[in-house]
C-alpha positions in Angstrom: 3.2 26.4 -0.9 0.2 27.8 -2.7 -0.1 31.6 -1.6 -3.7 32.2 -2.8 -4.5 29.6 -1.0 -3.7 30.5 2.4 -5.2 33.9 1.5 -8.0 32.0 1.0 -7.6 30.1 4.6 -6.8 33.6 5.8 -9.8 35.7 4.3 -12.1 32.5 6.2 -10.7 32.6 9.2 -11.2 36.7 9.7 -14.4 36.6 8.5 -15.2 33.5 11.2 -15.9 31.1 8.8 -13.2 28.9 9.9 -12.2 27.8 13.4 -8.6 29.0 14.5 -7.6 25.0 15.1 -8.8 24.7 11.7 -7.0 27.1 10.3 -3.9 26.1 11.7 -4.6 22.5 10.4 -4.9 23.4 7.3 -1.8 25.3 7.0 0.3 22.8 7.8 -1.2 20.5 5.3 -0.5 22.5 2.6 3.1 21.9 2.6 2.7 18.6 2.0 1.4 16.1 -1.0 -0.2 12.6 0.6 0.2 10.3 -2.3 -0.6 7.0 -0.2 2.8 5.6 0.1 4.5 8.6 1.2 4.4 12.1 2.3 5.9 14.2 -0.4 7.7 17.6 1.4 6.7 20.3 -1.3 7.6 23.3 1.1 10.9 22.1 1.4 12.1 24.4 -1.6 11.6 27.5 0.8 13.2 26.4 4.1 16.0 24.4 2.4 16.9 26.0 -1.3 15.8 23.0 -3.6 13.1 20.4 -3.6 13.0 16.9 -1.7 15.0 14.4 -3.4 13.4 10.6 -3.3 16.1 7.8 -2.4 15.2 4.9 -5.2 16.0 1.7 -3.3 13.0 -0.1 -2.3 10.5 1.8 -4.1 8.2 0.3 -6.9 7.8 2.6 -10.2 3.9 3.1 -9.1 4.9 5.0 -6.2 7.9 7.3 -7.6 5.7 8.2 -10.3 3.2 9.3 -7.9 5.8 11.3 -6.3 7.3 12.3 -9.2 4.1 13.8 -10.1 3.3 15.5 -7.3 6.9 17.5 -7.5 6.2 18.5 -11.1 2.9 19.7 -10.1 4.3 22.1 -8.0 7.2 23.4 -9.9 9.9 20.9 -8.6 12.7 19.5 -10.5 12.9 15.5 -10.0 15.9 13.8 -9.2 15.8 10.4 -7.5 19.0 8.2 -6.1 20.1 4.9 -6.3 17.9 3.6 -9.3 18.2 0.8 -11.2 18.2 0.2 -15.1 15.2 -1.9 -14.5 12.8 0.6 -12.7 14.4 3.3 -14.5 13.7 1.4 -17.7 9.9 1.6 -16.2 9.8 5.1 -15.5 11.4 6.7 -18.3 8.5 5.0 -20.4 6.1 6.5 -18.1 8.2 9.8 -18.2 9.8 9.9 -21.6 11.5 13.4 -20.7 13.6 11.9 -17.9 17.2 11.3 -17.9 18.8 8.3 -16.5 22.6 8.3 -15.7 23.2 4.4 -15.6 26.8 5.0 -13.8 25.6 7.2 -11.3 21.9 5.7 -10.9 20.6 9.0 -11.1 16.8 9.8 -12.4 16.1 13.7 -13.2 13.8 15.1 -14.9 13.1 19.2 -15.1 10.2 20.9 -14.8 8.8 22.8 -17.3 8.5 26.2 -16.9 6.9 29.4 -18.4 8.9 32.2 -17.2 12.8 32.8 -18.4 15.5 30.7 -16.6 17.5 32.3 -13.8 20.2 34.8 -14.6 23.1 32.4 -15.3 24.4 29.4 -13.6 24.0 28.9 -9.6 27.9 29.0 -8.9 30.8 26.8 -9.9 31.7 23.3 -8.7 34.1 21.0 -9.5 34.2 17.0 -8.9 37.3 15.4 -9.0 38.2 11.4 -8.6 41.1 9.7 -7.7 40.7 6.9 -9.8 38.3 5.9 -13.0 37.1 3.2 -10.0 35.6 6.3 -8.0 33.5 7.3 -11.4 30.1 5.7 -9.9 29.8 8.0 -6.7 31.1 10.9 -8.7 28.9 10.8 -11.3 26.5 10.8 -8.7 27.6 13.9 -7.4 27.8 15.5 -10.5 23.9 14.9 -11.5 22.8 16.3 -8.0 25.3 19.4 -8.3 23.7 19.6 -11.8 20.0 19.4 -10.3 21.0 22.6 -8.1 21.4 24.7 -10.8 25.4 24.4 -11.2 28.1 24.7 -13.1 29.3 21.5 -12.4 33.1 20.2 -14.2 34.3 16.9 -14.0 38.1 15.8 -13.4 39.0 12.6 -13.4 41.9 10.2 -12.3 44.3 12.7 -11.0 44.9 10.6 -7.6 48.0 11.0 -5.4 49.9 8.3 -7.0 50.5 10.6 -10.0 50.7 14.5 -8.3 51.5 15.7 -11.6 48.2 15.3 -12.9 46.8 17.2 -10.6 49.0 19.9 -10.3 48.4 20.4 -13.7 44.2 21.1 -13.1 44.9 23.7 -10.0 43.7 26.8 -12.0 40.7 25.2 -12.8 40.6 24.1 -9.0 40.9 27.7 -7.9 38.0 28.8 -10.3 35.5 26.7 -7.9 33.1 28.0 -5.6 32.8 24.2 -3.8 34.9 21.6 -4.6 34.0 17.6 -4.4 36.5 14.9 -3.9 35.9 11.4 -4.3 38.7 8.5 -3.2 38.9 5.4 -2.1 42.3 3.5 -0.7 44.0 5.4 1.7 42.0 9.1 0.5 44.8 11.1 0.4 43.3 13.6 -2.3 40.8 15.9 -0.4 43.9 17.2 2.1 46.1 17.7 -1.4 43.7 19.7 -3.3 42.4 21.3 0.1 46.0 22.7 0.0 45.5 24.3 -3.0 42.5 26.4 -3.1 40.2 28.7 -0.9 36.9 27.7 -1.1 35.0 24.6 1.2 36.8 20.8 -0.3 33.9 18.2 0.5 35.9 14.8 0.3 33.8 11.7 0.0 35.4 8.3 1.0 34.8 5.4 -1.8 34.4 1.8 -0.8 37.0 1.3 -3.5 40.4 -0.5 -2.3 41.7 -3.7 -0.9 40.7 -5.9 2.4 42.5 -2.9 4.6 40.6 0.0 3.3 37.8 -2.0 4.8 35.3 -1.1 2.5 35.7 2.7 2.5 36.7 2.9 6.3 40.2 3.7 6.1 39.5 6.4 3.6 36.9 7.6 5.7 39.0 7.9 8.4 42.2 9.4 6.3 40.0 12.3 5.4 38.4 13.0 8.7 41.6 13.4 9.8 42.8 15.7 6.9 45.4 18.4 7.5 43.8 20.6 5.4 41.3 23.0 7.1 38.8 23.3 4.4 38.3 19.7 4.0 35.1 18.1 5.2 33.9 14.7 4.7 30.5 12.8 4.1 29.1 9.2 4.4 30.9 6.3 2.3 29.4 6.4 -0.9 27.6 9.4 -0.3 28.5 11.2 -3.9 24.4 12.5 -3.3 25.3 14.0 -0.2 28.7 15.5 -1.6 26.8 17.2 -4.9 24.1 18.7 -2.7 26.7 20.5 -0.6 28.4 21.8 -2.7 25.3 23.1 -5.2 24.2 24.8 -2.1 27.2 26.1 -1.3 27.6 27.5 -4.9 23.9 28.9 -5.1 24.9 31.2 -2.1 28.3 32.2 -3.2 26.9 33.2 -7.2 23.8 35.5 -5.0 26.5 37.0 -3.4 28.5 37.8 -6.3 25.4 39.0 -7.5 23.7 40.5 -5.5 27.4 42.6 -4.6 27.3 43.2 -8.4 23.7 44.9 -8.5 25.0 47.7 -5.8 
């Protein structure tokens, strides 16, 4: 939101230049960029920690360019879900400084920015798959954990059919400030590397398994019913929802550390 600009709105409404209703009409306008086919939430930086994200599917390129926009405008980084190489193939030649991740179906693009980049990397968070099958949702994961600012480390295949593998990555487990886990089959994982570690273990059930995984139902239910008290789950699928966790958990732990290191 625009602070000389409700100064402005402030400066006319003491001088009676502008009617109170007015006044409060206009301030809750300013929060928000009308761009015809949708309402783009530009104060959502300061009530939530990062910018609104714009879910692909359905969209034309005409109107997440105008959204797209409008973000940039205002000092937002972009990142859009669910794309498709064919739209994205539209907007990267609209937006050449975009980044598309064809195996996640991530879209991001940064904002460019004057002043010097924050001190260091918002926290630490690691993604780790069962199986090579579970890439797709945590890749997408991994791009939003990334968007957050992150430190964001990728370990792959080390599912519950082969414990050694695993057992081999635990120090770089216990290095995390937010872990994600991403499995599909009977997901097992999340309550094995919840066992291992001390910080929040955000499993995300895969549609990835035969006719009685049910299309990510019996993991779902596997991990809702982990053993493990810092495991929580998200939606099927949902590597988004996983990455933006666990980037917001991160954020806060690394202003702790340094905000504990400054006294």
């Amino acid at each position: 939101m625009d602070q000389s600009h409700i100064e402005n709105l402030a400066r006319e409404l003491l001088a009676g230049a502008l009617p109170a209703e007015e006044f409060v009409r206009r301030l809750a306008c300013l929060g928000v960029a009308d761009v015809g086919e949708a309402q783009v939430d530009l104060a959502r930086p300061g009530r939530c920690g990062f910018p609104e994200v714009v879910y692909a599917e359905g969209k034309s390129a005409a109107a997440m360019e105008k959204i797209f926009r409008a973000l940039l405008e205002h000092g937002g980084d972009v990142l859009a879900t669910r794309m498709t190489p064919e739209r994205a193939a539209e907007l990267l030649a609209r937006f050449p400084e975009g980044r598309y991740n064809a195996v996640g179906r991530t879209f991001r693009i940064d904002c460019p920015r004057a002043e010097s980049p924050p001190p260091g990397p918002a926290g630490r968070v690691v993604i780790v798959t069962a199986g090579t099958s579970d890439l797709p949702v945590a890749e997408e994961a991994r791009e939003t954990a990334l968007w957050t600012g992150a430190q964001v480390e990728m370990l792959q295949d080390v599912g519950v059919a082969g414990p050694h593998r695993l057992s081999a990555k635990v120090p770089l487990l216990r290095q995390a400030d937010a872990i994600v886990v991403v499995a599909g089959m009977e997901g097992a994982l999340p309550s094995v590397v919840g066992g291992h570690v001390a910080c929040p273990v955000i499993g995300v059930p895969t549609s990835v398994g035969y006719g009685a995984s049910f299309g990510g139902v019996a993991a779902l239910l596997g991990m809702l019913n982990s053993c493990a008290a810092n495991v929580t789950v998200v939606n099927i699928d949902a590597g988004f929802k996983a990455g933006y966790l666990a980037g917001l958990i991160a954020k806060n732990v690394a202003a702790g550390r340094r905000a504990a290191t400054e006294t």
